[in-house]
C-alpha positions in Angstrom: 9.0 1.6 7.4 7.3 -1.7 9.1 4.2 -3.2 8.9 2.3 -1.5 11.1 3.6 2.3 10.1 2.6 1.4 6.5 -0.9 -0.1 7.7 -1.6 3.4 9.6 -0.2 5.4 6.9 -3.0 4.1 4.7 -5.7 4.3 7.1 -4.6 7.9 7.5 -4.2 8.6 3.6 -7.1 6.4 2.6 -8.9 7.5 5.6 -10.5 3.6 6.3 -10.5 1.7 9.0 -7.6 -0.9 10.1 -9.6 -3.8 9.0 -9.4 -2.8 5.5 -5.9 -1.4 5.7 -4.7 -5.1 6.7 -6.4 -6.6 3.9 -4.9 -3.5 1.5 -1.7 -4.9 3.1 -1.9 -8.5 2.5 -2.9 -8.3 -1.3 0.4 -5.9 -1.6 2.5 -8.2 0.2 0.6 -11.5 -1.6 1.8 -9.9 -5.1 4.4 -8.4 -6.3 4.7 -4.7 -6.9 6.9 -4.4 -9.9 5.3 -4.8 -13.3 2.3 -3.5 -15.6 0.6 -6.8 -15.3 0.7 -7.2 -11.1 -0.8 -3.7 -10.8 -3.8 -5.1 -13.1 -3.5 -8.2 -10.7 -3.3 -6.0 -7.7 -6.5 -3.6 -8.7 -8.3 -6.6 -9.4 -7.8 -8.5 -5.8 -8.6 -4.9 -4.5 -11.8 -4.7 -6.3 -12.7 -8.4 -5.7 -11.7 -8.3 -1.7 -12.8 -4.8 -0.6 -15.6 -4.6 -2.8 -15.0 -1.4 -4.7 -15.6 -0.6 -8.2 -12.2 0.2 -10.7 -12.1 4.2 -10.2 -11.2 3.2 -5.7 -9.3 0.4 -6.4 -6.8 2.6 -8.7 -6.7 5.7 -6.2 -5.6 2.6 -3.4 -3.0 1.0 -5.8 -1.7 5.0 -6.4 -1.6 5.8 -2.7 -0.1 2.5 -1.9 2.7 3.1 -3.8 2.8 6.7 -2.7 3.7 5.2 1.0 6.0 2.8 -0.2 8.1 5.1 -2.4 7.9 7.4 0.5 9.3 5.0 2.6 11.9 4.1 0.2 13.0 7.5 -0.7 13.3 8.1 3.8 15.1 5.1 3.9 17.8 6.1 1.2 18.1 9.5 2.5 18.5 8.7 6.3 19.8 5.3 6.3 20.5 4.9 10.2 18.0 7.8 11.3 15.7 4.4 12.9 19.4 3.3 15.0 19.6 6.2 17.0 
């Protein structure tokens, strides 16, 4: 998955508009993903950047790495399906 399929698969699963989805994008790429404190870290730079209380900004780090481990999972089950 690329940038721009993950930035339209939020949009579509957060239903927002791009603007927000390439700011959801730059936090996640800004910190890293792995580890109990960076999804504290992560939540917070939502909050703080898009302006929305605790309760949104955990249902965007949840759906954010619903996409990714979607795109993970493809990836591992169809390694060359993007090749043909």
């Amino acid at each position: 998955m690329n940038k721009s399929d993950f930035i339209k698969a939020l949009e579509s699963k957060l239903n927002i508009e791009e603007d927000k989805a390439i700011q959801i994008n730059s936090i996640v790429e800004d910190t890293f993903i792995i580890g109990k404190k960076n999804k504290e870290v992560m939540i917070d730079k939502f909050m703080s950047t898009l302006k929305v209380n605790e309760e949104d900004a955990n249902k965007i780090y949840d759906t954010v790495m619903s996409v990714i481990s979607t795109g993970i999972k493809d990836k591992i089950l169809h390694p060359f399906k993007g090749n043909d």
